[in-house]
C-alpha positions in Angstrom: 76.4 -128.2 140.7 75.7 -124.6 142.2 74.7 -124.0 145.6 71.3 -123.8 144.9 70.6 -126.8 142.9 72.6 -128.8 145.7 70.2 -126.9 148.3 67.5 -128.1 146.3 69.0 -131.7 146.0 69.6 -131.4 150.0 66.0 -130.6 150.8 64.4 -133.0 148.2 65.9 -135.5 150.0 65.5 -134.9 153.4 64.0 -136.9 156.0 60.8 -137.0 157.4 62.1 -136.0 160.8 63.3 -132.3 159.2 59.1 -132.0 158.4 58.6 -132.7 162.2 60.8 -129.3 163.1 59.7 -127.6 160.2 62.9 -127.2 158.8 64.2 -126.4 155.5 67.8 -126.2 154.2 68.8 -122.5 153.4 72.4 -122.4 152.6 75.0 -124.7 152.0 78.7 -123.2 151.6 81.2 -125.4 150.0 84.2 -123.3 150.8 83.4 -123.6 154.7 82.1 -127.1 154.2 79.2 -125.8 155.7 75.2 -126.4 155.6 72.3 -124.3 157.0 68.6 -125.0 157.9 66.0 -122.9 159.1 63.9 -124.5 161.7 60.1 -123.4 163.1 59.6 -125.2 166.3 56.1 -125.3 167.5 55.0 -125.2 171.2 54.4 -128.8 170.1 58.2 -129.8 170.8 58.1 -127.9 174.2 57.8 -128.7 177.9 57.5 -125.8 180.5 55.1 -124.0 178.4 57.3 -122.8 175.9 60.8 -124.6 176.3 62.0 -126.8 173.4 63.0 -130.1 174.4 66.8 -130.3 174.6 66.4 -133.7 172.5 64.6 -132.0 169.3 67.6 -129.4 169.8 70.2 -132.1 169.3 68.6 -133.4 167.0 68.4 -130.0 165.1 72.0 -129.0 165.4 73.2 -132.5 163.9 70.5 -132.4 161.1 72.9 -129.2 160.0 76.3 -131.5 160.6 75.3 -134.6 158.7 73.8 -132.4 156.2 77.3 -130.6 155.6 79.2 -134.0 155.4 76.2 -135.1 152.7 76.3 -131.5 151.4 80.0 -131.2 150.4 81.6 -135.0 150.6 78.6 -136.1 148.6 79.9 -136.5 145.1 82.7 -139.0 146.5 79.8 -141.3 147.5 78.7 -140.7 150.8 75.7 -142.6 151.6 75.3 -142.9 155.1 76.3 -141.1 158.3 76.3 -143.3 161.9 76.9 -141.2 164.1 79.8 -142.5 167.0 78.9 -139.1 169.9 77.1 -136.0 169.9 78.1 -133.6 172.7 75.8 -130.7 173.1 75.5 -127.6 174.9 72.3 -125.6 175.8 73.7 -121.4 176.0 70.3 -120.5 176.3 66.8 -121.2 176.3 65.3 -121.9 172.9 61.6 -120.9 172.5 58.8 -122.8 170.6 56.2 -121.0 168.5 58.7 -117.9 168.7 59.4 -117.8 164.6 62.8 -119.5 162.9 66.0 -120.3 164.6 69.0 -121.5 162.4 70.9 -125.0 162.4 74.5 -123.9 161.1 77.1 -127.8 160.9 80.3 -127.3 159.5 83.2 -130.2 158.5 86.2 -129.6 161.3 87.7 -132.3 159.3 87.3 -135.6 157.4 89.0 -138.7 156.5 87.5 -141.1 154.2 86.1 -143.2 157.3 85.2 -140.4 159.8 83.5 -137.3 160.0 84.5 -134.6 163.0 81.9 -131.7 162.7 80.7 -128.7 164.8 77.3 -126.8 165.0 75.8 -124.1 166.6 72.0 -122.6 166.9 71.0 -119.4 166.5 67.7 -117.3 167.0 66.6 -114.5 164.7 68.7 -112.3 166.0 71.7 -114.5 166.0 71.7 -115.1 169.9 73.8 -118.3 170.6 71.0 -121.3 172.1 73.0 -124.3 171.1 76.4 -126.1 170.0 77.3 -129.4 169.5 80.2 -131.5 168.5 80.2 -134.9 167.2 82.1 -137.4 165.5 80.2 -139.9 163.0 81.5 -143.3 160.8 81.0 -142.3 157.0 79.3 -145.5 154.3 80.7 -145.0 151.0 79.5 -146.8 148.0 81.5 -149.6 146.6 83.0 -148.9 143.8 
């Protein structure tokens, strides 16, 4: 499957939550085990005027983790992704209704039952806002 057919695949699938950001999937990188979405957060998902809620910037950082693990360990029959902690860390202030910022999650490493990933958010101009670490159970089909 090439990158863009799995990118296609990716954002076929995704769920409704992703449509509440505004996000689309715009890169997925097998050799880094990585996955990118683009993001367009409205004043909607602010407080203070203009501040996006640290909670929609969790949850857009580990959209782009679970997405790598789904992304690149799919084909062995991933189907579900619980995730066991999420750390993040707020570098700066992320803006709503300010155009796109990007979701990059990466695979540190996997074992068949666990997942250790990494993210960061970026704004246009690839100013850090964001990371996060977590560590999530992986489902696999039965076989």
């Amino acid at each position: 499957m090439t990158s863009n057919d799995q990118i296609a695949r990716l954002n076929e699938h995704k769920p409704p939550f992703i449509e509440l950001l505004n996000g689309e999937i715009i890169a997925a990188d097998s050799q880094a085990q990585s996955c990118t979405f683009e993001f367009r957060p409205t004043t909607d998902h602010c407080h203070s005027i203009d501040v996006v809620q640290g909670g929609f910037i969790t949850v857009m950082l580990d959209a782009a983790m679970s997405h790598a693990v789904f992304a690149h360990l799919g084909p062995e029959g991933v189907v579900a992704l619980s995730s066991l902690e999420v750390t993040t860390r707020y570098h700066a202030v992320t803006r709503g209704g300010k155009g796109p910022v990007f979701a990059k999650g990466w695979i540190r490493q996997a074992t068949y039952k666990t997942a250790f990933m990494e993210s960061e958010l970026l704004d246009a101009d690839g100013k850090l806002l964001a990371t996060a670490q977590s560590v999530a159970k992986i489902s696999r089909q039965s076989s």
